[in-house]
Residue, then its C-alpha position, 0 to 999 in steps of 0.5 A: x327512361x328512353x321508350x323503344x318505338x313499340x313501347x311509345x306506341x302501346x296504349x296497354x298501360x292505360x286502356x288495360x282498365x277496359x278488358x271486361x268492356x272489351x270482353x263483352x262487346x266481343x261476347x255480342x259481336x261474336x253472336x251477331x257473327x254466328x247471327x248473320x252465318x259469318x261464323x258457326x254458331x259453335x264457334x260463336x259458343x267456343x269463343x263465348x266460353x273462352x272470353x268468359x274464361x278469360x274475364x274471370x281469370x283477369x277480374x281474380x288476379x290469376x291472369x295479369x296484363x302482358x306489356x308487350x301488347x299494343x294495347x287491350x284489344x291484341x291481348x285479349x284476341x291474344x288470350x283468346x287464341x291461346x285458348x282455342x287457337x284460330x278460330x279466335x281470330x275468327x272474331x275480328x270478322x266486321x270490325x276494326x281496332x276502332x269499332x272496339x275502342x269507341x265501344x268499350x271507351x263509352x260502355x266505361x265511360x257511361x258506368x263511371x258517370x253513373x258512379x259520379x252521379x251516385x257520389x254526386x247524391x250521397x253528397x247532396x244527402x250529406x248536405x241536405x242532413x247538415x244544413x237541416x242540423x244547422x237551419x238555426x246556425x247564424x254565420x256571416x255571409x261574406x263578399x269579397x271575403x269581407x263580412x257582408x250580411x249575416x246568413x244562416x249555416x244551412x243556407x250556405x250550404x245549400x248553396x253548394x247543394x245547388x252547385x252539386x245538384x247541378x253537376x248530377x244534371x250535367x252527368x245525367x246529360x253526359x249519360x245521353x252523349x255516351x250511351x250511342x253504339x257505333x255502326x259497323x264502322x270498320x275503318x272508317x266506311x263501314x263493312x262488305x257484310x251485311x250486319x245488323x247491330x240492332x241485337x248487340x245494341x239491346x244486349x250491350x244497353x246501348x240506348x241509341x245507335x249513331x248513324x254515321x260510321x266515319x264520325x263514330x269512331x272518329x268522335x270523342x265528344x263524349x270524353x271530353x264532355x266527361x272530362x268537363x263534368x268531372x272539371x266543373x264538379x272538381x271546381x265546386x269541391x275546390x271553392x267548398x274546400x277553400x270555405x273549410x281551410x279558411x273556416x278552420x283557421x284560427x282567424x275564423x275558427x268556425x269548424x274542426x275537422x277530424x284528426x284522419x283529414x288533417x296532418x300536423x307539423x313537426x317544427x310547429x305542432x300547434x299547427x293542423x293542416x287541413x291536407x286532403x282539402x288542399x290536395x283536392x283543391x289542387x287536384x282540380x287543376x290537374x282534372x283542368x288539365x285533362x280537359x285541356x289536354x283533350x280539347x288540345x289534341x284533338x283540335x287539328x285532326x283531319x277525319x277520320x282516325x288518327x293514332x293521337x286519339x289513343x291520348x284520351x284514354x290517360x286523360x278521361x281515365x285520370x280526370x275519372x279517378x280524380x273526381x271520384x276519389x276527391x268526392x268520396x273523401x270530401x264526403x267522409x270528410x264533412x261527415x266528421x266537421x265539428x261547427x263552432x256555433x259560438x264563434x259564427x254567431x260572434x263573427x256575425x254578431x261583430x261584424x257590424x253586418x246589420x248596417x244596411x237596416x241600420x240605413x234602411x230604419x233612417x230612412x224609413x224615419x224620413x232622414x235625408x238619403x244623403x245623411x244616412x251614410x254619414x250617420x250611420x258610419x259614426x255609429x259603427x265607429x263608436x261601436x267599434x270604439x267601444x268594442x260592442x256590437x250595434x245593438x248593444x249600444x245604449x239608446x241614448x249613445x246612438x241619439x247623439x248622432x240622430x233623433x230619428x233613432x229611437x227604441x224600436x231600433x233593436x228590433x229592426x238590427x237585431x241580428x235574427x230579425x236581420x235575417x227574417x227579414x229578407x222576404x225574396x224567394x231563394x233568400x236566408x230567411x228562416x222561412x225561405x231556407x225550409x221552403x228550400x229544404x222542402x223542396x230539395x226533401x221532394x226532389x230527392x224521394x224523386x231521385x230516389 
């Protein structure tokens, strides 16, 4: 579809999400206004009601968004002075497009990363609750995808909880970057009025006021460092949804999820794709994008505004919607994941994982480092030849590749004690992971 010049200018489509910001960056302008005896105070009033007005009849549906608008900003000023003729045009007194953009850009954007740090915690709760179910669930921890040493359940996942703890952070910080109110900017070098925004400042929750006009309405620093938090959370989503789609196949078959999260097949029914945690993975490239798309187009902007900068709105919008929709499936979707106990321990209890204690008890026996290897290769090989674990082969089998070895053994490779035994702070040790659960258990009444 061919778009006219008007129609490829007009921003409507993607800034009409912000009319309520707009309404009430407009209700405060409009009493600074009257304030400072710029208007009367009442028109300020008659403007006041009107915008309240128009906010209820967009948030009910009775008043839908006109296309033929530029952009937001015109069709509210133009609701407004069908309402009360021209006295609403009165409100475009000391401020430009640009002031209201940047304004209603970051009041949106900081009640958006406030509703990602709630999803973030519901989350982290989700979690905390699973690995506290499964303290006891013996899994295989994996390097290079291959068997590696054997771990505890909930010590995987508290590994993720540590990924989405820190994203809270990076919101949380992002919070600090969003919430500064620009000066009256005008279109780049402030007003001939003598304003104050100090009122508007409190009124609107601004936590700061930035000091320099030109670099406030020409920054968008904050969405892109949104639109970051949001991509960096969408990869921590995406490397756990990896874990499940590989976790739920039948070469694993560790979990299961639930019915509403996974499709079938037609041609192959005995299949169950795990569908949303495959779009969420491959939703995290699109929010990639976003970020890109941002860093892209503002990187060869001369100060101060340009009309390129209208681009943020699809890219900060979308990376938003993304995250929050991908959060809070992901959520209710490991909220119904059913864990085969059974079949972790078996992949851990099969995957000759206690090798490394196996070499750490020879040398503890006073072998030679250098035949440690080769005896302890040939062990797993017969194990594996005789399709048993280490620790069920008999004591007078495993003799015959060393002396050193003797019953004692067992204890040192058997897997629970395997995983005990790590004594570093941090680690999958029983004792380690409730230390982490007690600490993450203070930092959430905390942050509650």
């Amino acid at each position: 579809m061919i778009l006219s010049a008007k129609e490829f200018m007009a921003s409507i489509r993607d800034d009409n999400i912000l009319y309520h910001e707009e309404i009430i960056c407009s209700i405060a302008h409009s009493r600074m206004l009257a304030k400072h005896q710029l208007i009367t105070a009442e028109e300020s009033e008659q403007i006041i009601e009107a915008l309240k007005e128009i906010d209820e009849d967009i948030s009910s549906g009775k008043t839908g968004f006109d296309t033929d608008a530029e952009d937001i900003h015109e069709y509210i000023e133009n609701l407004l002075v069908e309402k009360i003729g021209e006295t609403g045009r009165k409100l475009h007194t000391a401020r430009s497009v640009n002031d209201q953009v940047v304004m209603d850009s970051r009041l949106y954007l900081k009640k958006e990363a406030v509703s990602c740090i709630n999803m973030i915690d519901d989350l982290l709760d989700t979690l905390e609750a699973l690995a506290i179910e499964h303290r006891n669930t013996i899994m295989p921890g994996y390097s290079h995808l291959q068997r590696a040493q054997p771990i505890t359940l909930a010590y995987h996942l508290l590994a993720y909880y540590q990924m989405f703890r820190r994203d809270r952070v990076r919101f949380e910080n992002c919070i600090k970057t969003i919430d500064m109110m620009p000066p009256d900017s005008g279109a780049l070098a402030g007003t001939m009025w003598d304003t104050d925004r100090s009122e508007m400042m409190k009124e609107l929750g601004f936590a700061s006021m930035l000091p320099n006009a030109m670099d406030a309405i020409s920054d968008r620093d904050f969405a892109m460092e949104f639109t970051g938090c949001c991509a960096i959370t969408m990869m921590h989503l995406s490397r756990f949804c990896e874990d499940l789609i590989l976790w739920s196949s039948v070469e694993f078959g560790f979990i299961e999820i639930a019915d509403e999260f996974t499709t079938g097949s037609r041609m192959m029914p005995q299949k169950k794709n795990l569908d949303v945690a495959e779009l969420i993975r491959g939703k995290t490239g699109r929010v990639y994008g976003d970020l890109m798309n941002l860093l892209t187009v503002f990187k060869g902007l001369p100060m101060a505004y340009n009309r390129d900068m209208q681009e943020d709105k699809h890219a900060v919008l979308d990376a938003a919607n993304t995250l929050e929709s991908s959060l809070a499936l992901f959520v209710e979707m490991i909220k119904t994941i059913k864990i085969n106990r059974g079949e972790m321990q078996k992949a851990a209890k099969y995957g000759y994982m206690n090798a490394t204690e196996l070499s750490t008890y020879l040398m503890d026996k006073g072998v030679k480092l250098e035949d440690i290897p080769d005896i302890v290769s040939k062990v797993i090989a017969y194990a594996i030849n005789k399709d048993s674990a280490v620790e069920e082969l008999w004591l007078d089998d495993i003799r015959t590749f060393s002396q050193k070895f003797d019953s004692d053994v067992y204890d040192e490779i058997a897997i629970r004690n395997v995983i005990e035994s790590k004594r570093s702070k941090g680690s999958t040790s029983f004792t380690s992971v409730d230390e982490q659960l007690e600490e993450i258990k203070k930092s959430r009444k905390k942050r509650k």
